[in-house]
C-alpha positions, -999 to +999 in steps of 0.1 A: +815-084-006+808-116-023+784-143-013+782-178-013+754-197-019+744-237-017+725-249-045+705-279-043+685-297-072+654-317-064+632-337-080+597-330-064+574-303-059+568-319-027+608-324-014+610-282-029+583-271-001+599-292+025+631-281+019+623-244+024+598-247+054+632-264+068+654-240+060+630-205+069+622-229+099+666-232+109+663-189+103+688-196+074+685-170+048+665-181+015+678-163-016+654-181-042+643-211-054+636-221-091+608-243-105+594-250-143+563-242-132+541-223-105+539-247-075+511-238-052+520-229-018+556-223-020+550-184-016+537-189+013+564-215+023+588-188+013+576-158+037+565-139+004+546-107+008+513-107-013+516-090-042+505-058-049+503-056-086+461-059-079+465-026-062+483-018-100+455-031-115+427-015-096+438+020-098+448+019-132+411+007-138+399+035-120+421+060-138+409+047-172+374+051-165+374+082-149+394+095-180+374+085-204+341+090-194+355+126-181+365+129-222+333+116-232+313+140-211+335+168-225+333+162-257+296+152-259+283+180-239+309+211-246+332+209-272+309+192-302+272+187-286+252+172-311+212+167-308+207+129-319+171+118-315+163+138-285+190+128-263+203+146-236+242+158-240+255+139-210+238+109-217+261+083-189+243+052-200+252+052-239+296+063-225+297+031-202+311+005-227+337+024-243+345+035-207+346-003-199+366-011-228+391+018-219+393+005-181+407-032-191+432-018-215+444+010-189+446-020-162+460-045-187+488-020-199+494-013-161+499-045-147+519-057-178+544-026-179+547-026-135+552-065-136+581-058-159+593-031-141+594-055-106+610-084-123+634-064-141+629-077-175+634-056-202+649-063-239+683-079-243+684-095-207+702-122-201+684-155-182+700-161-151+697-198-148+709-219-120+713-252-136+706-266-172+673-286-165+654-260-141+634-252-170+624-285-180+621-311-147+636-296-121+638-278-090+666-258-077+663-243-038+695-215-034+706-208+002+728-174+009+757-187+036+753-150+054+764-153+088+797-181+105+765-197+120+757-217+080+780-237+069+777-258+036+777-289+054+751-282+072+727-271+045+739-295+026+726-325+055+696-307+056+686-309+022+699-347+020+666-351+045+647-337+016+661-359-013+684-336-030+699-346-063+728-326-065+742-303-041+765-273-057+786-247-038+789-212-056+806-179-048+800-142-061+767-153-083+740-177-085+742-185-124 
């Protein structure tokens, strides 16, 4: 089935966040909306779930430290034990900065490889970009016609409200 989508290039961070509170507020259906840069508040403006890539990060975190001081304690207390200056084998205090080193690097490593996995970025992909100057000054807001009830027109005249500054009808794919 293919789709068909109104695009709509703005100006303003400000016209963007109207624009989609109108459109989520008319039950439309909201396929994306492209910006140059993060603007605050339009994932919540958008309905967007919170994301979960700190839950990523925690228990990666949690998985590096209890790995490495678990291979610390094994190999300080079993497999080479070594008397230096009195000190007991298991000595906790003297693994905890490696074992912090080895918990950013597990949750860096994490979150970097799971946000790729999410986005779907991987070598050789090709950008999908809506218009030429999204990635410069621009803002583009992409509405998926689903049901008989959205026409163009009609998105269109709601997005005039908003100061568009082109409005662009697409079938089958967004870029």
């Amino acid at each position: 089935m293919t789709h068909r989508f109104v695009l709509g290039t703005f100006r303003s961070e400000d016209d963007v966040l109207g624009v989609v509170k109108a459109v989520r507020a008319r039950k439309l259906s909201l396929h994306d909306v492209y910006t140059p840069y993060a603007v605050h508040g339009l994932d919540e403006a958008m309905g967007l779930r919170p994301s979960r890539l700190t839950w990523v990060c925690f228990l990666a975190g949690a998985v590096g430290f209890g790995l490495t001081m678990l291979f610390q304690y094994y190999t300080s207390a079993f497999d080479w034990p070594l008397n230096v200056g009195g000190k007991p084998y298991n000595s906790l205090p003297a693994f905890i900065p490696i074992a912090f080193e080895a918990t950013v690097l597990f949750a860096g490593m994490a979150v970097v490889i799971a946000l790729f996995i999410r986005c779907g970025l991987y070598p050789g992909k090709k950008a999908k970009i809506p218009g030429p100057r999204v990635t410069n000054d621009r803002f583009v807001v992409v509405v998926r016609l689903d049901s008989a009830d959205a026409s163009a027109e009609d998105v269109q005249m709601l997005m005039e409200g908003f100061g568009v500054e082109a409005v662009d009808e697409r079938v089958g794919g967004v870029a």
